[in-house]
Structure formats: structure tokens, C-alpha cells
Residue, then its C-alpha position, 0 to 999 in steps of 0.5 A: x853623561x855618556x862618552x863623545x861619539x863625535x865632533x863636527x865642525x860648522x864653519x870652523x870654530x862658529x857654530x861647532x857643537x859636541x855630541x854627547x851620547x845620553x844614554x842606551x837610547x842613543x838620544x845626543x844633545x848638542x853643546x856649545x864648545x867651550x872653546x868657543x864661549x871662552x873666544x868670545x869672552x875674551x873678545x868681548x873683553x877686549x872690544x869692550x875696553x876703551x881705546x882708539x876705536x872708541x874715543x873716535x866713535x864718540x868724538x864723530x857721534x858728536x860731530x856727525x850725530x849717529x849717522x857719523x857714529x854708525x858710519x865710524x863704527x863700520x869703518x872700524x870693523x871694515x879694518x878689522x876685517x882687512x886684518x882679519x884676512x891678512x892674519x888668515x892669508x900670513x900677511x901680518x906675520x911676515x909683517x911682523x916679522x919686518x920690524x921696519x915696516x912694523x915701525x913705520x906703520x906703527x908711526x903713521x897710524x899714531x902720527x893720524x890720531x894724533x892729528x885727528x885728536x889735535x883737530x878735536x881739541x882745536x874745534x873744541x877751543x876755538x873762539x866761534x865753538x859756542x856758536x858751532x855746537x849750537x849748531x850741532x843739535x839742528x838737522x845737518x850734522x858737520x861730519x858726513x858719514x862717509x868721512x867717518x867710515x874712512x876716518x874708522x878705517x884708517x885709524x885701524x888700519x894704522x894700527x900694527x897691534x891688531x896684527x899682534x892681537x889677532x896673530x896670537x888669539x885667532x890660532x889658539x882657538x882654531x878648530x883642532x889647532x888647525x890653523x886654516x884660512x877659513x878658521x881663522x877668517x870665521x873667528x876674526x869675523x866674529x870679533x869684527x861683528x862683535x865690534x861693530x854692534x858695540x861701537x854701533x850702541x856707543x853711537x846710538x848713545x850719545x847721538x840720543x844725548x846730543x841734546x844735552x851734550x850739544x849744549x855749548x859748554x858741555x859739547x865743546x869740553x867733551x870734543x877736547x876731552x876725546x881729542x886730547x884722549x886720542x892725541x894721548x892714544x897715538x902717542x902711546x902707538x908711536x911711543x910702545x914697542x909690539 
């Protein structure tokens, strides 16, 4: 393997490639750069691990079949892409840097999933539950899918630590360490596509299951098991620090 002549850049970090000199022929294959593969390894770590995004995913699946899953896992990327351009344009590093506003954001983003999970685990116990879920697996889901995108947006949306994450992961892979709005918006576009095709398979899932998890007993235990895990989930955001 020769030396490398040249390293153009397509539209900043996505789709960069290396040209690599193959010989006397002058012959270049172009390679994926390894900054690039590592940005969408971590990526994929992170989205991957469960959290807020997912349990709300699987909470709405449930309620709205996939139609209510689908439409979660847009809102959610929708968010990340409001985060997104924020990051690029600076907007989240000045809000990082006000700890009052950083605080208060932090409080209602978790105060909403709390309410959120609280209203999971209320429809899970309540007295006519066995005959809602029964319900559930007729035509007609109980949460329309708008509900559920706005119910993904403002779930991201309150939360402060997508400005942390994406403040300190996007600039390090920047093409050439240059952190410029049109890099950091590819990278954190990538990262919502990303989440968005994960989510999206998450909904696709169990709506295919709903029939066995629609069964009373199973239905109503799963709805309280996601409440409770997203009243766990915003507590811990109104309880950790950045």
C-alpha cells in the first residue's frame, strides 16, 4: 500500500473517503474512514442501550399498535434533530453554560416523564384495564399516532443531556477537527437516522406481538412495567447532575 495523495470530503464526515495510491499504475481505492466507522459504532452503542426513548416507544406500541410506535420513534428523532441544529448553530453550549436554565429544562423534561409513566401505571392498574386491553387488539388503536409523535418530541426535547451528549461527541469527529455547522449537522443527522430506524424495528416488534402481549393480564403488567420504568427514568433526570 502506497502513500495517500489525497482526502476529499463528502458532505463532511458522511460519506468521506481515503484515496490510497496502489501502486506504479496509479490505480486508488477509495476507503471508508475509520473515523467515520468508529462515530457510528458509538452511535449505535448509545441508541441501542435503553433508555427514556425506548421505554416511551414500547409504552405507546402497546397503546397505539404500530402506528403509535412509528409515530413515537419520529418524534424522538424529530427532537434529536432539533438538538442537532442546536448543537451546530452553539445554541446548546450557551445553554450549557447557564446552569439555571440547564436545571430548569432538566426538571421539566423529568417532571413530563414522570407524568407520562405515572399514567402508564395508572392505566395498567385500574379497575376496567382487562376489559381496555381486551380492547386493544380490535381495529382502532387508543393513542392516534399524532399523540405520539408529540409525546417523542417533548420527551427528547426535555431532555438537557442530548446537549452534553451531542456537544462532546459530534466536534471529535468533525472532518479535520473542523467543527463547522454543516459537519456537525451530517453527524448528528446521521445519529437521528440512526435512532429512528431503531425505534422504528422496536414498534414493528411488538405491534407484531400485540396479540400475545394484548392478553389482559400479560398487557396490563407490561403497561405498568414501562410506566414504572419511565417514572424511574425522570426521576433519575430531575435527580443527576450534567
Amino acid at each position: 500500500m502506497g502513500d495517500v495523495r489525497r482526502r476529499p470530503r463528502l458532505a463532511g464526515a458522511v460519506g468521506r473517503a481515503v484515496a490510497v495510491d496502489a501502486g506504479p499504475g496509479g490505480f486508488h481505492t477509495p476507503l471508508v474512514d475509520p473515523s467515520l466507522v468508529t462515530f457510528l459504532g458509538i452511535a449505535a452503542l448509545v441508541i441501542v442501550t435503553p433508555g427514556p426513548d425506548t421505554a416511551l416507544t414500547i409504552r405507546n406500541t402497546l397503546g397505539g399498535g404500530r402506528p403509535g410506535g412509528l409515530g413515537t420513534a419520529l418524534g424522538v428523532a424529530t427532537g434529536q434533530a432539533v438538538w442537532t441544529v442546536a448543537t451546530s448553530a452553539g445554541i446548546a453550549t450557551l445553554l450549557l453554560a447557564s446552569a439555571p436554565a440547564f436545571a430548569a429544562l432538566r426538571l421539566l423534561g423529568a417532571a413530563y416523564l414522570v407524568w407520562l409513566g405515572a399514567h402508564a401505571v395508572w392505566e395498567g392498574l385500574r379497575p376496567n384495564g382487562v376489559r381496555r386491553h381486551r380492547v386493544d387488539l380490535e381495529p382502532g388503536p387508543r393513542l392516534a399516532p399524532r399523540a405520539a409523535f408529540r409525546q417523542g418530541v417533548l420527551s427528547n426535547l426535555g431532555n438537557p443531556k442530548m446537549a452534553v451528549f451531542f456537544t462532546s461527541l459530534l466536534p471529535q469527529f468533525a472532518p479535520d477537527g473542523g467543527a463547522s455547522f454543516s459537519a456537525l449537522l451530517a453527524l448528528g443527522l446521521v445519529f437521528c437516522a440512526l435512532t429512528l430506524g431503531w425505534l422504528s424495528g422496536y414498534a414493528v416488534l411488538v405491534a407484531r406481538a400485540r396479540v400475545l402481549l394484548g392478553r389482559p393480564g400479560i398487557g396490563r403488567t407490561l403497561e405498568g412495567v414501562t410506566g414504572a420504568a419511565l417514572v424511574a427514568l425522570g426521576l433519575h433526570l430531575a435527580l443527576g447532575g450534567r
